[in-house]
Phi, psi and omega in degrees: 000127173287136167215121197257151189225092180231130185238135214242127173322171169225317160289102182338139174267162167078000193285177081032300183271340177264346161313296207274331187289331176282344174275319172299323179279331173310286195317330169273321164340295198310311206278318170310294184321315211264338180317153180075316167286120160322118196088343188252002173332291200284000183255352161271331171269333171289339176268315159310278186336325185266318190275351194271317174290299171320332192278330185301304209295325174300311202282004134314294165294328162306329203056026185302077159318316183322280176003297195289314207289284200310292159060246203253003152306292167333312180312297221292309189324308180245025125290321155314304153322303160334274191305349198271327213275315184286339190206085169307000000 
């Protein structure tokens, strides 16, 4: 007797939206890895800023609000910082 402990997407594959949440999720990956290291500050913040945005555009398609909340705070939370870092 076999037993597969497999777990089954509930999200479309191939959509659009699933294109864009993995892609968004790469971009944070990146921007974590990257957190701490010297010198790389603005490429952690620009890579959050792109995978935070992208997440902004799923959660749209989705209609999530929490999502949409979560975001798009994150958004305002590290342009502010962006803006705090380019014009001091």
């Amino acid at each position: 007797m076999t037993k597969t402990n497999s777990v089954k997407s509930v999200t479309p594959k191939y959509t659009i939206d699933w294109y864009f949440k993995w892609v968004a999720s790469a971009f944070i990956l990146s921007s974590m890895s990257l957190r701490g290291v010297d010198g790389f500050a603005m490429y952690d913040l620009s890579f959050s800023i792109i995978g935070v945005s992208l997440w902004c555009v799923v959660s749209f398609l989705w209609n999530d609000r929490a999502l949409i909340i979560l975001n798009l705070a994150g958004l305002g939370l590290l342009l502010r910082t962006f803006v705090g870092i380019m014009f001091p």
